[in-house]
N, C-alpha and C positions, 0 to 999 in steps of 0.2 A: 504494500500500500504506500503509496507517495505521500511523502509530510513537506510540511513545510518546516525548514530551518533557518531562524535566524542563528548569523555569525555576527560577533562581537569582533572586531578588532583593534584590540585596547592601547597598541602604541603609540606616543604621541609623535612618533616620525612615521611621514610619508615613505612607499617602499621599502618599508621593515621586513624585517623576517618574520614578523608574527604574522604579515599579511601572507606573506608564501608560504610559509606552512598554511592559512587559513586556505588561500588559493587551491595547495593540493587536496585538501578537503572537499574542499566545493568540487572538484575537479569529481573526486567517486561520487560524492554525496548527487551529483548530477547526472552521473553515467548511469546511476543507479536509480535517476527515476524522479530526485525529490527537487522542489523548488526551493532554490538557497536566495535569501537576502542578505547580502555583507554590507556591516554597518561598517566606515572605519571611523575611530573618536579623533583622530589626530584634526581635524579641521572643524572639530563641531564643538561651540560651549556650553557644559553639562556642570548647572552649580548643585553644591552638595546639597540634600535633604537640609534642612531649616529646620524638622523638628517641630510646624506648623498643626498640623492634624489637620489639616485642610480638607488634604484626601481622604479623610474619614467621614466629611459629610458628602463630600462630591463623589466620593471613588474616582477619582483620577488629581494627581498633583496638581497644587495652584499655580506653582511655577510655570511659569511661559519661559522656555528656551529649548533648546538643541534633542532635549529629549523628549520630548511630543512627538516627533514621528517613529522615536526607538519602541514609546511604550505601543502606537500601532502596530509594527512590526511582533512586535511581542506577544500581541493581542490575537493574533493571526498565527499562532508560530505553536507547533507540536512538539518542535526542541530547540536547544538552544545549544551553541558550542563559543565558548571564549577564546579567545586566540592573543597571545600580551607576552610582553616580555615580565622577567621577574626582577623588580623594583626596590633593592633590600629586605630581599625575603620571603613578599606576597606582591601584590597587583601594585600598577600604577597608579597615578591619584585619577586618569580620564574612569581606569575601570572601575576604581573603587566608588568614585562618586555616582556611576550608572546603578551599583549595584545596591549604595542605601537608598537612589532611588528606588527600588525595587516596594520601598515600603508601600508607598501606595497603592500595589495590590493588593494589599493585605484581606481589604475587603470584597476587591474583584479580581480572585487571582488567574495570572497566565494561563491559557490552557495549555503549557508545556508540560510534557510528560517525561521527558528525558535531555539528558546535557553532558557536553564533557568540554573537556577544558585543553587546549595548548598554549603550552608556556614554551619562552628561549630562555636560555641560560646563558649566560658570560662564563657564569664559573664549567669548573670539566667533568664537574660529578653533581648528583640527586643534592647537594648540600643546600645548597642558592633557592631551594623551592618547596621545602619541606612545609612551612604555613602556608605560601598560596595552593597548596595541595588540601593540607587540612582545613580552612576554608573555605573551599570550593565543595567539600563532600560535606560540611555543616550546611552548605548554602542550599544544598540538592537535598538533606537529610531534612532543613526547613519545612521547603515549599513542595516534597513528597515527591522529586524528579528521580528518575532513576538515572544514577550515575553510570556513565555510558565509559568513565576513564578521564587518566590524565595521559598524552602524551608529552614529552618532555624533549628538545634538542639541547643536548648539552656544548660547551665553548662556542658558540657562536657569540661576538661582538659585534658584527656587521652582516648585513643580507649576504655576501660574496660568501661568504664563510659556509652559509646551509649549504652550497651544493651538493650534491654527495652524503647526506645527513641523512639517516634511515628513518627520521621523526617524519618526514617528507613523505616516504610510503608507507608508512604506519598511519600518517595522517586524512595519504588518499583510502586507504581500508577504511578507514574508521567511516568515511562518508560511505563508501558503499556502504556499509552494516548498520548505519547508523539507523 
């Protein structure tokens, strides 16, 4: 059955590597049938949650900015895959801030049913990403997604650097299977 998935792409540079691993994604995730929308955060402004309760009488954020078409996308969207570099540890601030916005579902939530996540790494080993891993299966353990995985590229500091990176065809599996 074809789903629709949104992709997150949480780096604030254009042409990252988080976009080409998301790319190879999309690349199965399409051969395979399903409708991909790739968001990328690097040119869009997304301010953090305010802590308002806004969205609790509206069900949808007061906020007017960049994430008004994300939460449509989301709104539409069977799964969800993040794709980001790792930022001292866990996410970036473009993804972190996408995802407190997450709270305004609270009361009309996603109809996402599954999500997985890919991260790049600088460093050369699993070290660099052990909380944005543990946060991403709290975040899926939340909102009842079933966790589909993390794939992980390790020492990459530059896009030039994935080629050759088997996170790349690990990435395109996961869109077929997804």
């Amino acid at each position: 059955m074809a789903k629709n998935i949104t992709v997150i792409v949480g780096s604030p540079r254009k042409n990252s590597s988080s976009v080409l691993l998301a790319r190879a994604f999309q690349k199965g995730a399409e051969a395979a049938g399903h409708k991909v929308n790739l968001i990328e955060l690097w040119n869009r402004k997304i301010s953090g949650c305010i802590g308002c309760y806004g969205c609790k009488k509206t069900g949808r954020c007061v906020l007017q900015d960049d994430m008004q078409p994300i939460y449509d996308a989301l709104y539409q969207s069977d799964a969800l895959l993040l794709s980001c570099p790792v930022y001292y540890f866990t996410y970036p601030a473009q993804v972190k801030a996408v995802i407190d916005r997450f709270f305004a579902s609270a009361n009309n939530p996603f109809p996402i049913k599954e999500a997985a996540l890919l991260r790049v790494c600088a460093h050369g080993d699993a070290t660099g990403g052990h909380r944005m891993d543990d946060e991403f299966h709290a975040l899926c353990r939340y909102f009842s997604w079933q966790n589909r995985g993390t794939i992980a590229a390790f020492g990459v500091w530059d896009p030039h650097e994935l080629a050759g990176n088997d996170a790349l065809n690990r990435a395109e599996e996961l869109g077929k299977t997804m």
